[in-house]
C-alpha positions, 0 to 999 in steps of 0.5 A: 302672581303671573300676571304681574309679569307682561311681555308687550310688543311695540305696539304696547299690546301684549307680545304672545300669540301674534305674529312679528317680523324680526328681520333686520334690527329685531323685534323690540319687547318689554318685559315689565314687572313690579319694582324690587322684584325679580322673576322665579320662572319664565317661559318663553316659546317662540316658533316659525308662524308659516311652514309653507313651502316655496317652489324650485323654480322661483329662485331666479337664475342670475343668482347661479355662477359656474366655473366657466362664469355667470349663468345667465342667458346660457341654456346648458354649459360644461360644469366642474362647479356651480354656485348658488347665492342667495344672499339671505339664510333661508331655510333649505329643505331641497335641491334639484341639480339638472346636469347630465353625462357631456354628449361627447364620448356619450355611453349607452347606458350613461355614465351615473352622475352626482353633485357633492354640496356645501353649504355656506351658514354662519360663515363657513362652508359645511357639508349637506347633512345628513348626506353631502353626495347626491344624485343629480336629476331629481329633487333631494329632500332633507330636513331643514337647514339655515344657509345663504348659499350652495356649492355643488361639485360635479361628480361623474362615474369612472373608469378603470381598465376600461370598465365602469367603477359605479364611483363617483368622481369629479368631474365634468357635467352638462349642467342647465340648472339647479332647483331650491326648496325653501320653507318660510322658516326664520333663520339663526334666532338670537335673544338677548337683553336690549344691545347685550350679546345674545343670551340664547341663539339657535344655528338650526331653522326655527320649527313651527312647533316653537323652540323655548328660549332658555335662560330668560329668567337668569338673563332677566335678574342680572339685567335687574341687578344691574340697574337697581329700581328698573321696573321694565327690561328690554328684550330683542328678539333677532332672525337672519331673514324676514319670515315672520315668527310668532310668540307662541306663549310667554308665562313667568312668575315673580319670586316670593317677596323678601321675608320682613326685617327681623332684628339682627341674631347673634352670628353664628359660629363658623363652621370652617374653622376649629373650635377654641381649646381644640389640639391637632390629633394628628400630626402635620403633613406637608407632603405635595399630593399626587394622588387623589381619591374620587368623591361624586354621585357614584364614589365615596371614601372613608377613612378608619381610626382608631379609638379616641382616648376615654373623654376625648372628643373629636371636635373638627376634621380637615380633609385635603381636597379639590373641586376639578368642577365649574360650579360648587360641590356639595356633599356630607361627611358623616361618622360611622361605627365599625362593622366587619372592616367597613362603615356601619349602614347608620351614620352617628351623625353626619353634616354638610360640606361645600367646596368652590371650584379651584385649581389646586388642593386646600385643607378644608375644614369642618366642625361637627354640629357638636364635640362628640366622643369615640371612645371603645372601637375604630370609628370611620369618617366617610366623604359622600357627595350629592353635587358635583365632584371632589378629589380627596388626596391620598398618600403613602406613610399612614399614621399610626392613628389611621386603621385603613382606607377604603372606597366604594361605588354605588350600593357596592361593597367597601374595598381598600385602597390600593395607590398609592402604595404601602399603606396608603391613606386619605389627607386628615387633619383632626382637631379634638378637645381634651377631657374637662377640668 
């Protein structure tokens, strides 16, 4: 089934294993596959095809400004800055700041001097990482970093009650110049779905090794599903520079085909809402919730009752939740026999729940797979959730029906709520069906 995905360059010829220049407009790519179909998986790694290095002399000195102005034809000069503007991003790996104590005042042994630099990427100025001080004299080597230009700061030791501090402060140097390391790195890749905004963009230089764009199969199927019947999606690829990158691999796989048309079944019964005949067990609760319980991976709650009345079947249950999350919490409610205070280990059955994200509390309710009796002793309904996270509202004044309220963590033991006090409980609303005529 892979090979019915392509990834082709300009050229026509396939995009994966060969080398591009994505300065400038990008590289323009077509991802192409059967019409009607939509990708499972892709995987695309794309990497920096050199990692050579450029030397510290090949940046032309005209590019260097000081405080005291522009650099060229001036052999050394008194600096409190200087500046390097490259225009570009490159990809930065060391510097060298040849600048020394003035000859004025000049000490034996000389004072120790430094330079504080920043970098300008993305349009800001941003400290060297992982350290932005450093001593002038001698190549400094750090890991790669996308930038157009560097500021350095020119620091000098300083004095106090006429001794040596070892600190570094500012000031005045005399500076002759200042040695940049390059790699052929590209710089602040970007991919995105032909003029789209850019589904997947990295700040840091690409590594040699290759980065893996992520999203490229989501990115794909929306492009798809906006523009019905399109058997070729366009692909660009950016850099900041015009180092060549290369197409490390590309490997993608369609979804399974849609099952045949089968004739239409009988809709089935919703499960969000009561069952026909069924009354309220409890009565209704219109207090504003302040308080909630956490339900997630970690938490669960649970809630006993008492014995339903012999023939009575409990039938539906509505419970006042939240989703604080982005995406939809999926857990399962489940009703358990009682055993010593806390919920047996063996569910008497359980069913699923789903909640979307929202802003404020809703009474959510779910039906049992089926009407089930709960008759003989206390019997507890216990909210667990696998995805995600749900807010289960609690409140004083428990119903006579409620026996207690409890939560655990983990494997952990079942412990009583203790807020919001007296009696606290969990927001229910219980729907049953009456015994048979």
């Amino acid at each position: 089934m892979a090979e019915s995905v392509s990834l082709r360059g300009p050229d026509e010829q396939p995009a994966d294993g060969r080398d591009w220049n994505a300065g400038g407009d990008g590289l323009a790519l077509a991802l192409s596959l059967p019409p009607g179909r939509r990708l499972g998986s892709a995987r695309l790694l794309v990497g920096a095809a050199e990692g050579g290095e450029r030397p510290l002399d090949e940046l032309e000195l005209p590019g260097l400004a000081t405080d005291i102005g522009p650099h060229a034809g001036t052999s050394e000069a008194l600096w409190q800055w200087a500046r390097v503007d490259w225009k570009a991003p490159r990809a930065l790996i060391g510097v060298r700041v040849e600048a020394s104590p003035p000859a004025v005042g000049a000490l034996v042994p000389p004072r120790r001097t430094g330079a504080r630099l920043r970098l300008f990427s993305n349009g800001s100025w941003l400290p060297l990482a992982p350290l932005d001080t450093l001593p002038t004299g001698t190549e400094q080597s750090f890991p790669a970093q996308c930038a157009s230009a560097l500021m350095a700061e020119m620091l000098i030791e300083g004095d106090a009650a006429e001794k040596r501090t070892g600190v570094l402060i500012p000031g005045m140097l005399n500076g002759r110049r200042i040695g940049l390391r390059f790699t052929r790195q590209p710089c602040q890749l970007s991919v995105a779905i032909g003029n789209e905004p850019p589904f997947f963009s990295a700040d840091a230089p690409l590594p040699e090794a290759g980065l893996v764009v992520a999203g490229l199969a989501r990115a794909t199927n929306r492009y798809l599903s906006d523009h019905p019947g399109v058997a070729v999606v366009p692909l660009n690829i950016a850099t900041a520079n015009t180092h060549p990158l290369r197409i490390i691999a590309f490997e993608a796989e369609l979804e399974a085909p849609p099952p045949p048309a089968t004739p239409d079944a009988p809709p089935p019964e919703p499960t969000d809402q009561p069952r026909p005949g069924e009354r309220a067990l409890l009565p209704p609760s219109d207090r504003i919730p302040r308080v909630a319980r956490l339900c997630d991976a970690d938490h669960a709650a649970g809630l006993r009752l008492r014995p339903l009345p012999q023939g009575v079947r409990l039938s539906s249950v509505q419970l006042q939740l939240r989703n604080p999350g982005d995406e939809e919490a999926r857990g399962t409610l489940s009703l358990h026999a009682d055993e010593h205070g806390s919920p047996a280990g063996t569910a008497l059955v359980s069913w699923p729940i789903a909640l979307p994200a929202g802003d404020t509390p809703r009474w959510v309710c779910s039906r049992l797979p089926a009407p089930r009796p709960l008759a003989g002793q206390p019997w507890w309904l216990v909210c667990r959730v696998e995805h995600g996270s749900l807010q289960w509202y609690a409140d004083t004044h428990c119903p006579d029906l409620i026996d207690a309220a409890s939560h655990c963590r983990g494997s952990g033991p079942w412990l009583p709520l203790d807020t919001p006090a007296p009696a606290p409980w969990l927001h229910l609303q219980a729907g049953v069906l009456d015994p048979e005529d």
